[in-house]
N, C-alpha and C positions, 0 to 999 in steps of 0.2 A: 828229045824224049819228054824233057819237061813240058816245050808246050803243049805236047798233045794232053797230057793231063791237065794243064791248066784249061783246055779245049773241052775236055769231059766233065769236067768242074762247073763249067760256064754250061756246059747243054743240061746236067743233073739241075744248076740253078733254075732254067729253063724248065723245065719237066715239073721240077715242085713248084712254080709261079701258076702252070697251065694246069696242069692236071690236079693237083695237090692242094690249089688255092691259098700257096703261103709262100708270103714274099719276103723279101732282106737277103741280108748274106745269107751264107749255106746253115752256117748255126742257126739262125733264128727261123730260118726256112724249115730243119727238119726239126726242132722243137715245137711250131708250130702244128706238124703234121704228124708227131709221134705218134699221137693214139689213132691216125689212122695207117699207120705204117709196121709190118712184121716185125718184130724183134731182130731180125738180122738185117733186114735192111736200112733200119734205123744205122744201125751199130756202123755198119759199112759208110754209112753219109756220113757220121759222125769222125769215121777214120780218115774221110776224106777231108773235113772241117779242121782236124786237128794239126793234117801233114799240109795246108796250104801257106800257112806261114812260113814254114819251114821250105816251103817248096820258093816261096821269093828270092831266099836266101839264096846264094850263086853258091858257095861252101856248103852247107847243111841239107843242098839240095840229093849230095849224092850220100845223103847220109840214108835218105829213105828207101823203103824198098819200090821201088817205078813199076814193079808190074803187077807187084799186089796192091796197088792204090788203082792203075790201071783196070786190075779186073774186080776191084771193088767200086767202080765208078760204073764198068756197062754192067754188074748186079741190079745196081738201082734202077742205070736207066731201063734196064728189060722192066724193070719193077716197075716201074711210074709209067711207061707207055702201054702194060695190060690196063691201069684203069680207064673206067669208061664212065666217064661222067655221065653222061644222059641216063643210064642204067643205078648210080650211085643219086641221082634228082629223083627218077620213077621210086625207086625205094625209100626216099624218105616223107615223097610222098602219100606213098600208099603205108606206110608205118603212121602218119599222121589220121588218116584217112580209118585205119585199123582202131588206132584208139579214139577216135571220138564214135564211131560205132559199138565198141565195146561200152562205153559210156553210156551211150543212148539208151543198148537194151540193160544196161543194169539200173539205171532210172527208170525206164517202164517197167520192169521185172519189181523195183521195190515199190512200184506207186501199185502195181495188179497187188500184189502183197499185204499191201497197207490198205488198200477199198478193199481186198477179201476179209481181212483184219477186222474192220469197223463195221462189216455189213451193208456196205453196198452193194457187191457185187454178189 
């Protein structure tokens, strides 16, 4: 039973490297991706992070509980295989893309402003 968790361990490592774009061990992996990651699925990696050590250990192994680290390991991975990167690129594109138009017309909007202003226009 252990290794299929160490198996689920190693594909969630997978999944935050691909999808998630944050590498290292599991702890630094989901530190790196916390603010893009829900509150509980945070939490669920993070229990997964803490019982790994634990899980080396041949005695301490049976100390944890195996099928709630189990079903907290396919949480995330369901979690990490709905993003869709090409859709999370388009959106930051077009946020980018938002505020510099935003921009543009509040510069022309202040310069129409400033020639009605002084009597130009």
């Amino acid at each position: 039973m252990a290794q299929d968790i160490f198996a689920e361990i190693e594909e969630v490592q997978a999944l935050l490297k691909s999808h998630a774009e944050a590498s290292g061990s599991l702890t630094e992996a989901l530190k790196k991706a916390r603010r893009r990651l829900p509150r509980r699925i945070y939490r669920q990696g993070m229990r997964l992070a803490t019982a790994l050590p634990l899980l080396e250990h041949p005695k301490l192994r049976f100390t944890l509980d195996q099928a709630g680290l189990v079903s907290a390991a396919k949480e995330v991975k369901a979690h990490l295989k709905e993003i869709d990167l090409a859709d999370r690129r388009k959106g930051r594109i077009l946020s980018v893309l938002g505020s510099m138009a935003f921009s543009i017309l509040a510069v022309a909007t202040l310069l129409i402003v400033v020639l009605r202003w002084r009597g130009f226009i």
